[in-house]
VOPAGU-2260 file (C-alpha; in pm, 1 decimal, decimal comma):
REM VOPAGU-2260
SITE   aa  ch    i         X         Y         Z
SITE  UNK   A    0    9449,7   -8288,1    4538,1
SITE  UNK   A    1    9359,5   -8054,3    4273,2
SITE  UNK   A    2    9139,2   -8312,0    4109,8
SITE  UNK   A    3    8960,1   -8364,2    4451,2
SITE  UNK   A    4    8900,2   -7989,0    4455,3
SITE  UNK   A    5    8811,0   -7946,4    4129,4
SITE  UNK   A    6    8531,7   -8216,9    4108,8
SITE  UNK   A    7    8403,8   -8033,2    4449,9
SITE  UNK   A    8    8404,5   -7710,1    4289,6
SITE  UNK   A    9    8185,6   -7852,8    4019,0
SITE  UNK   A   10    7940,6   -8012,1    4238,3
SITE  UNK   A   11    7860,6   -7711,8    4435,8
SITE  UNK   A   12    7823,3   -7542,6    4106,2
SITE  UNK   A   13    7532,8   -7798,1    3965,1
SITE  UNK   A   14    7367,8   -7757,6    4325,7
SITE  UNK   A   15    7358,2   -7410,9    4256,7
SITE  UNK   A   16    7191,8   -7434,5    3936,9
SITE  UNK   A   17    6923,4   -7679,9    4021,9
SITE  UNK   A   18    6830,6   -7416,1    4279,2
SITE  UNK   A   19    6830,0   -7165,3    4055,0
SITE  UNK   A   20    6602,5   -7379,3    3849,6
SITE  UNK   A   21    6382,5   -7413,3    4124,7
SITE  UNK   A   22    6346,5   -7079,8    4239,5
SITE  UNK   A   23    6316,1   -6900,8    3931,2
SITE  UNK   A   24    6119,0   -7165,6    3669,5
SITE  UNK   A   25    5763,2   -7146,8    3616,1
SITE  UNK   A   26    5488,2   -7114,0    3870,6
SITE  UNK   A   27    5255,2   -7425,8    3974,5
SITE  UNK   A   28    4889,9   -7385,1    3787,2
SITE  UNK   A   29    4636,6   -7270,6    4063,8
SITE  UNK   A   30    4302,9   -7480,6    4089,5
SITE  UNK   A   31    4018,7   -7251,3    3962,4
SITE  UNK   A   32    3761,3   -7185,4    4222,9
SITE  UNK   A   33    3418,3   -7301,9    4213,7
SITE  UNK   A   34    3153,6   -7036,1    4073,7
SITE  UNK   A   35    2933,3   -6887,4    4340,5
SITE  UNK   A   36    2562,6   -6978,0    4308,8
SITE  UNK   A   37    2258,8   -6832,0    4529,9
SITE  UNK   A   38    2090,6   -7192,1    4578,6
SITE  UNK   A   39    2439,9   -7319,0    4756,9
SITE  UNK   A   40    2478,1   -7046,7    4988,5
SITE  UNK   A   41    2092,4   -7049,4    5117,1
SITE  UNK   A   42    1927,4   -6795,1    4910,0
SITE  UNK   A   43    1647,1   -6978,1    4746,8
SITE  UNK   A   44    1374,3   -6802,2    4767,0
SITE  UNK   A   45    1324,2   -6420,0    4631,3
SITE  UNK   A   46    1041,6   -6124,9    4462,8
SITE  UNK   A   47    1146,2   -5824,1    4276,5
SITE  UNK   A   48     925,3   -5584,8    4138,5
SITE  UNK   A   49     924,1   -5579,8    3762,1
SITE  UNK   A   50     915,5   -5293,3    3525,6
SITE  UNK   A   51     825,6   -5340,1    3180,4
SITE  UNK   A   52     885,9   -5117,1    2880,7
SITE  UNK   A   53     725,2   -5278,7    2509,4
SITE  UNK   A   54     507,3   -5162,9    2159,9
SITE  UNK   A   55     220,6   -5187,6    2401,7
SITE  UNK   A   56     340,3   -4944,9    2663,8
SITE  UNK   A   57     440,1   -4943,1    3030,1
SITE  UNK   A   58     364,1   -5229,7    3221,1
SITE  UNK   A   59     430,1   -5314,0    3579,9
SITE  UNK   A   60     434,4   -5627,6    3822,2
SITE  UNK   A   61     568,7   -5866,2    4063,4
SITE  UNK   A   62     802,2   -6159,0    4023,4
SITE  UNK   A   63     873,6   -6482,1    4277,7
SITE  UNK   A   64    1172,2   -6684,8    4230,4
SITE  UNK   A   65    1215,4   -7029,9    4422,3
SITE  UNK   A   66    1568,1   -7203,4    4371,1
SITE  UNK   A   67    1583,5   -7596,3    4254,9
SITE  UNK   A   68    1933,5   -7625,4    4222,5
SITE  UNK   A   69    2277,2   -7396,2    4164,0
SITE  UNK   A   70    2137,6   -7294,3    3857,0
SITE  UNK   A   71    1807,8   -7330,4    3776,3
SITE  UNK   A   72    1511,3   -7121,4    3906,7
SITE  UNK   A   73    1168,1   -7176,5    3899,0
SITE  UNK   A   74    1001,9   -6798,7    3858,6
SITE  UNK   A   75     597,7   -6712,6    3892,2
SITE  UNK   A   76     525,9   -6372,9    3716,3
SITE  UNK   A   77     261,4   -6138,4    3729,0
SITE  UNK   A   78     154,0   -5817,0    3564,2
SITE  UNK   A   79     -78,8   -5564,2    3440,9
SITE  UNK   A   80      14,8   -5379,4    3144,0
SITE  UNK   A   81    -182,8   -5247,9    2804,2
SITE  UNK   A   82    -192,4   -5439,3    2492,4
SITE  UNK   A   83    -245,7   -5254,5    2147,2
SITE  UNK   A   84    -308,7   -5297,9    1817,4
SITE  UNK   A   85      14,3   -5323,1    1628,2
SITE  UNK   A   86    -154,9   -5077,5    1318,4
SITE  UNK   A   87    -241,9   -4810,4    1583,3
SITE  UNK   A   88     -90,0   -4470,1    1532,6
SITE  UNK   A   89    -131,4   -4172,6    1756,7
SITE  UNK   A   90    -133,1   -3801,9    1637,1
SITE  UNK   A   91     -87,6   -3517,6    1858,0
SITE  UNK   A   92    -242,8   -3169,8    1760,3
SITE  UNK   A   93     -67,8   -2813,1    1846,7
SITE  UNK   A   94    -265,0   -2846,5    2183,0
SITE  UNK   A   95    -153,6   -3130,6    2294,8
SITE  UNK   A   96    -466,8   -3326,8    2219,8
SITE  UNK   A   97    -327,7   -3692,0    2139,8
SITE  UNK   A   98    -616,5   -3906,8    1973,7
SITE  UNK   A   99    -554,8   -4276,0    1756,0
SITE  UNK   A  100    -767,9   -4299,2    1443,3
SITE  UNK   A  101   -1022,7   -4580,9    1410,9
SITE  UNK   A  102    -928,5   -4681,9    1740,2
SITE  UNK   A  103   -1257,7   -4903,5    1926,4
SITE  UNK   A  104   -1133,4   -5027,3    2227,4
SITE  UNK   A  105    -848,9   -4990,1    2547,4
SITE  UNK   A  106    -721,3   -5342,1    2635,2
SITE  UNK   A  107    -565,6   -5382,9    2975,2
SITE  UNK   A  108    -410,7   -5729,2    3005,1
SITE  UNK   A  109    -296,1   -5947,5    3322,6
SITE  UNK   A  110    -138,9   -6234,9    3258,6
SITE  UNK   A  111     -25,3   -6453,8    3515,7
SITE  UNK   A  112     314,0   -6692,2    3364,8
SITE  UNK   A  113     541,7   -6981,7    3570,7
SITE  UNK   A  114     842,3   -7121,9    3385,4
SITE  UNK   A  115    1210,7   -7185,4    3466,9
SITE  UNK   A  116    1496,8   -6962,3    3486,7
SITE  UNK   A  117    1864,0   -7119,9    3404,3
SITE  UNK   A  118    2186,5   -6901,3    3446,3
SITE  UNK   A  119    2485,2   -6983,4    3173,1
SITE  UNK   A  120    2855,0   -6973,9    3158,6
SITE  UNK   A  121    2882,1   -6956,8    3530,8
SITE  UNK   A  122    3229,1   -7116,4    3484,5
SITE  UNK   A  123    3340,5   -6835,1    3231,0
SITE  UNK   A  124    3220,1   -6513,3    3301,3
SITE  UNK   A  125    3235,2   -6367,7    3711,4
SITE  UNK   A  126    2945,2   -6389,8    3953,8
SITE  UNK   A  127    2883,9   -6051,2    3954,5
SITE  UNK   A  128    2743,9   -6085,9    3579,4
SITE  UNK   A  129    2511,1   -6389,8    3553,6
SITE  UNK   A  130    2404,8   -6428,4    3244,7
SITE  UNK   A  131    2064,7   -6617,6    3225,5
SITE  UNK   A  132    1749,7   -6702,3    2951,5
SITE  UNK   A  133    1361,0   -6782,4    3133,6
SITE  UNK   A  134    1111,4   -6962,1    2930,5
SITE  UNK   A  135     762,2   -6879,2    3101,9
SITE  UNK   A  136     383,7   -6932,7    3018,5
SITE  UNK   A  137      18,3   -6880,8    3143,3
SITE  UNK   A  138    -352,9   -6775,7    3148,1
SITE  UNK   A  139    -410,9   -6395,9    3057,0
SITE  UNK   A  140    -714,5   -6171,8    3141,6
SITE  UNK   A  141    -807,3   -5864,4    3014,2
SITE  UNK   A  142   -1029,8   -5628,1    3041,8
SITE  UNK   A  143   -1122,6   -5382,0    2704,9
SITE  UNK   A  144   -1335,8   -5082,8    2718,8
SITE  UNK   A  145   -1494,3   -4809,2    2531,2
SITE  UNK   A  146   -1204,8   -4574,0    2339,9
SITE  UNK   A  147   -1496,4   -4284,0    2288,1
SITE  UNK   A  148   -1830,8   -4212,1    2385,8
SITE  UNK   A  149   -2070,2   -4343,7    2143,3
SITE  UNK   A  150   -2369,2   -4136,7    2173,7
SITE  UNK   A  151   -2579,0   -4314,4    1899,6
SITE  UNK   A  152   -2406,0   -4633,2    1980,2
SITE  UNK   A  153   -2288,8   -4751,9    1590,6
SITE  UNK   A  154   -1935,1   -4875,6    1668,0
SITE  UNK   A  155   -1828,4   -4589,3    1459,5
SITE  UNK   A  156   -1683,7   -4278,1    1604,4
SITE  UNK   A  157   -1812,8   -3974,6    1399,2
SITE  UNK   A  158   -1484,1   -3777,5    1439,5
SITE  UNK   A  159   -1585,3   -3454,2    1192,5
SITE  UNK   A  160   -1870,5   -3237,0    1242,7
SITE  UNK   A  161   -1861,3   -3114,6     859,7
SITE  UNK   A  162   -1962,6   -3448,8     733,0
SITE  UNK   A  163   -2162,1   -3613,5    1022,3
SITE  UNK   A  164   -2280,2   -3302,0    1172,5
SITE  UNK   A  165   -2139,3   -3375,3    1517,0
SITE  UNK   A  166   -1829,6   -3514,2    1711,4
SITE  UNK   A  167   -1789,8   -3823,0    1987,8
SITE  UNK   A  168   -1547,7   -3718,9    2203,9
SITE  UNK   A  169   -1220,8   -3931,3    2302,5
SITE  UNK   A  170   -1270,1   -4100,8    2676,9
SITE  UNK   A  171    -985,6   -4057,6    2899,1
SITE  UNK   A  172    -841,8   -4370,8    3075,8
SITE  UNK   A  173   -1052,3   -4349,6    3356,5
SITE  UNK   A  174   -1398,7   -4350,2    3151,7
SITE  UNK   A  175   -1643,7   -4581,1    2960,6
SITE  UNK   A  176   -1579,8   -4855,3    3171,2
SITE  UNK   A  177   -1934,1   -4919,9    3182,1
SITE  UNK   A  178   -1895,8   -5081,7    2817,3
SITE  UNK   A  179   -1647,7   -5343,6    2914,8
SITE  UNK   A  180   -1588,1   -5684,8    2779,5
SITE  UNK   A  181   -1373,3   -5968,5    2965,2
SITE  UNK   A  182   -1122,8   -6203,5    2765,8
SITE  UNK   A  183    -928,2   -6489,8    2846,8
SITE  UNK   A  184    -630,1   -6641,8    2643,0
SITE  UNK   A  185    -326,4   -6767,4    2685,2
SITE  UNK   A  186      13,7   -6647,8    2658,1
SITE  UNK   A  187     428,2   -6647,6    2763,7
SITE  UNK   A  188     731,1   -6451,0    2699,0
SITE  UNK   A  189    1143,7   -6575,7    2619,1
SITE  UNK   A  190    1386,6   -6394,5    2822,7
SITE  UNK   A  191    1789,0   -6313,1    2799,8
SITE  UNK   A  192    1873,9   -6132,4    3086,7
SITE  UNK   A  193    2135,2   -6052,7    3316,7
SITE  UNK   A  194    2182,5   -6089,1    3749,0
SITE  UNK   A  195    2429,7   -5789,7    3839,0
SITE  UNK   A  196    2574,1   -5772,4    4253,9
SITE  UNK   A  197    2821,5   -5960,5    4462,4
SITE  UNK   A  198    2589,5   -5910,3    4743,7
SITE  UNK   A  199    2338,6   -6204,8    4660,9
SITE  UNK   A  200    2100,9   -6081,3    4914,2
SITE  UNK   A  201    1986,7   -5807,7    4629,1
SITE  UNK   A  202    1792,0   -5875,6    4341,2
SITE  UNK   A  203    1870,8   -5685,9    4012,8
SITE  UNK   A  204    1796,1   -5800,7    3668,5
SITE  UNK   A  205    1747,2   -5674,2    3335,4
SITE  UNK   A  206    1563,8   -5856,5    3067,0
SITE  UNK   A  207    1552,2   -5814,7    2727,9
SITE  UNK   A  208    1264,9   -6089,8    2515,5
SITE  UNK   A  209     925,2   -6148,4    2374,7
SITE  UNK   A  210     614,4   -6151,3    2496,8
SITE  UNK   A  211     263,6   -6297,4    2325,9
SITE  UNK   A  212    -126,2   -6334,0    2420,1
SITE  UNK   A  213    -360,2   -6535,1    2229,3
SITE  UNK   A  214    -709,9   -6516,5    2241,3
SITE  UNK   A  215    -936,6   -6748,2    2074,6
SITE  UNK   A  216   -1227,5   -6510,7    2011,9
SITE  UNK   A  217   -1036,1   -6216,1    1927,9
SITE  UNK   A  218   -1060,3   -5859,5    2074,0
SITE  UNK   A  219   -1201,6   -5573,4    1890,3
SITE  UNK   A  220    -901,9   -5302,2    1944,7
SITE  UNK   A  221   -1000,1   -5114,9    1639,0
SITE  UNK   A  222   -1383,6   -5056,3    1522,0
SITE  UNK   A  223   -1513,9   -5312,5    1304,1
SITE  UNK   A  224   -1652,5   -5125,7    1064,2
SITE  UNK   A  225   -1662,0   -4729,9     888,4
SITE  UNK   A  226   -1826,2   -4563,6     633,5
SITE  UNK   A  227   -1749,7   -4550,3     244,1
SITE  UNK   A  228   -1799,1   -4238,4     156,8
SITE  UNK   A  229   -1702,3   -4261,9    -172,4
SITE  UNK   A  230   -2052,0   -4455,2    -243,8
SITE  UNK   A  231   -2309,1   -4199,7    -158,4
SITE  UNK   A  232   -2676,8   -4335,1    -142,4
SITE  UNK   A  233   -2532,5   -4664,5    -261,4
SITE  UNK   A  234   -2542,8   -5008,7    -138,8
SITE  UNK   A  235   -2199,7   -5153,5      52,7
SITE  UNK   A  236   -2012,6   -5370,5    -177,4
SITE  UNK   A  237   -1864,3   -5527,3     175,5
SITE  UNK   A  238   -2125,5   -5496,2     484,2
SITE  UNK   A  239   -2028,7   -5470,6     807,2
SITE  UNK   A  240   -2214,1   -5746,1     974,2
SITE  UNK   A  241   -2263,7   -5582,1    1318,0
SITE  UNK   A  242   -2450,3   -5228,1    1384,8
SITE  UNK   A  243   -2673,0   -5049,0    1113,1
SITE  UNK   A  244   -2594,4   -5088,2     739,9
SITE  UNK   A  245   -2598,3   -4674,5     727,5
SITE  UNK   A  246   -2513,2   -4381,4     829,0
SITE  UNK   A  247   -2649,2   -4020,4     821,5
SITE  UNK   A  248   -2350,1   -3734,1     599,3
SITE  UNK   A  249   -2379,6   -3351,1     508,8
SITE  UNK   A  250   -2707,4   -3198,9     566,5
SITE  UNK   A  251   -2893,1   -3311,1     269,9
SITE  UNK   A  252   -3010,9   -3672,7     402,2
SITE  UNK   A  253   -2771,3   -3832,4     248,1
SITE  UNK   A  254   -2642,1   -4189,4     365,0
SITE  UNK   A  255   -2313,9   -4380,4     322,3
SITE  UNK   A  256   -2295,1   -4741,3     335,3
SITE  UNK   A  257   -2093,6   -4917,9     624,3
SITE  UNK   A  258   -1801,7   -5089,5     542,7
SITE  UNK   A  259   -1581,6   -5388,3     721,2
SITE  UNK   A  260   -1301,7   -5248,6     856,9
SITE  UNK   A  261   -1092,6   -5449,6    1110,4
SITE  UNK   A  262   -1143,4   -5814,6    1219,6
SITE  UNK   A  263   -1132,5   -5890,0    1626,7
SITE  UNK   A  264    -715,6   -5945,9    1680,5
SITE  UNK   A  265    -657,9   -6271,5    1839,2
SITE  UNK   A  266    -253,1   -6284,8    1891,3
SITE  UNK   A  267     -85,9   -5959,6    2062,6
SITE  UNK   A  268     339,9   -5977,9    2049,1
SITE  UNK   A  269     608,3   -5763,2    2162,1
SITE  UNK   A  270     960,2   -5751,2    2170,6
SITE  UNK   A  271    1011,8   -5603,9    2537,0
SITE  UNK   A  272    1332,2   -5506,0    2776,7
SITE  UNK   A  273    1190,3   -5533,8    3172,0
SITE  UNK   A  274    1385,2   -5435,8    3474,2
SITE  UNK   A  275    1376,6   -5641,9    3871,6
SITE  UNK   A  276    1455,6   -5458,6    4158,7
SITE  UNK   A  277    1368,7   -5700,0    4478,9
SITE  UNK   A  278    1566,8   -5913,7    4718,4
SITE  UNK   A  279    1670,2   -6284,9    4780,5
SITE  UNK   A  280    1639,7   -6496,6    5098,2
């Protein structure tokens, strides 16, 4: 008898335990959900206006996205925004009067790129931070005008009245277009950037890349030649070969040869960080 309760005594004891086990052991793994992805839940198409910031300047424009799958995007951009000479460099006087040094031509640029737009780690980091990279390319046109007014039209501005006897003043933005040359090239632009939002509906991206133009003839940003006026009455040791081969100093007749200067630029880059504010549908 006390062997009969003694083994029963035991045997509610090991049920005890193996429910123990079972209540307290470790958890079951839970199945990681899917990442969320605009193409799957019917937002594939979408525009955002783009802001750009770059070495060139402000630059502004419109972006299209159409979805090919849960992670790729094909993207159409287009823009208008300046493009500079990368040796320009702007002084400002006590007045306020800002003016760039041997400075020819404003360039205004609008390039027109399509590429593709893949998102990354979409299985490690959350769907409120897609991380992404675009690759994008295109035809570019732009449009350069006259930087001063060139009363005796030599390409040169005479910029001090003590040794040319006069002054051509600085054109705002909004003049000499009457001088302006067309250009066509080519460029395209790499881009890291980030989706931020839950609410998929919303478009908001920052970008952070490089941007390029090529053009095969070259733009004259800066003027293509000057005067050396450390050979008075002399002949240039380097013509320029466009405009006259002198020019008028001081008040005694003298003349200084024209000198080359700067070469047309063909190839305009920029690191740049741009900004999308738009919606998806």
């Amino acid at each position: 008898m006390k062997k009969l309760i003694s083994f029963t005594l035991l045997f509610l004891i090991c049920m005890n335990t193996n429910q123990a086990f079972g209540q307290f052991g470790e958890p079951e793994v839970q199945k990681k959900e899917a990442p969320r992805n605009l193409f799957d839940e019917g937002y594939k198409t979408g525009f955002g206006f783009n802001f750009i910031l770059s070495d060139f300047g402000i630059g502004a424009g419109g972006q299209f996205r159409i979805g090919l799958n849960p992670y790729t995007e094909a993207i159409i951009n287009l823009r208008i925004a300046g493009l500079k000479d990368p040796t320009e460099q702007t002084f400002t006087d006590f007045l306020g009067y800002r003016t760039i040094p041997e400075k020819y031509q404003r360039v205004i640029s609008v390039p027109l790129y399509a590429g593709i737009k893949k998102r990354f780690f979409a299985d490690a980091i959350a769907d409120n931070f897609r991380v992404f990279s675009s690759l994008s390319a295109g035809p570019t046109f732009a449009f350069s005008y006259s930087y001063f007014n060139d009363f005796n039209e030599n390409g040169f501005r005479e910029n001090d009245a003590r040794i040319y006897q006069f002054t051509e003043p600085v054109n705002d933005i909004f003049t000499g277009w009457k001088n302006s040359e067309t250009h066509w090239g080519f460029g395209g632009e790499f881009l890291i950037g980030v989706d931020f939002g839950d609410n998929f509906s919303n478009l908001s991206s920052v970008q952070f890349g490089y941007t390029m133009n090529y053009f095969a003839k070259g733009i004259q940003v800066m003027e293509p030649c000057r005067p050396d006026l450390s050979r008075i009455n002399q002949a240039p040791e380097n013509p320029c070969s466009s405009g006259p081969n002198t020019i008028a100093v001081g008040n005694q007749g003298d003349t200084a040869p024209f000198e080359e200067a700067h070469d047309p630029r063909k190839y305009f880059g920029s690191a740049q960080i741009s900004f999308v504010f738009g919606w998806m549908w």
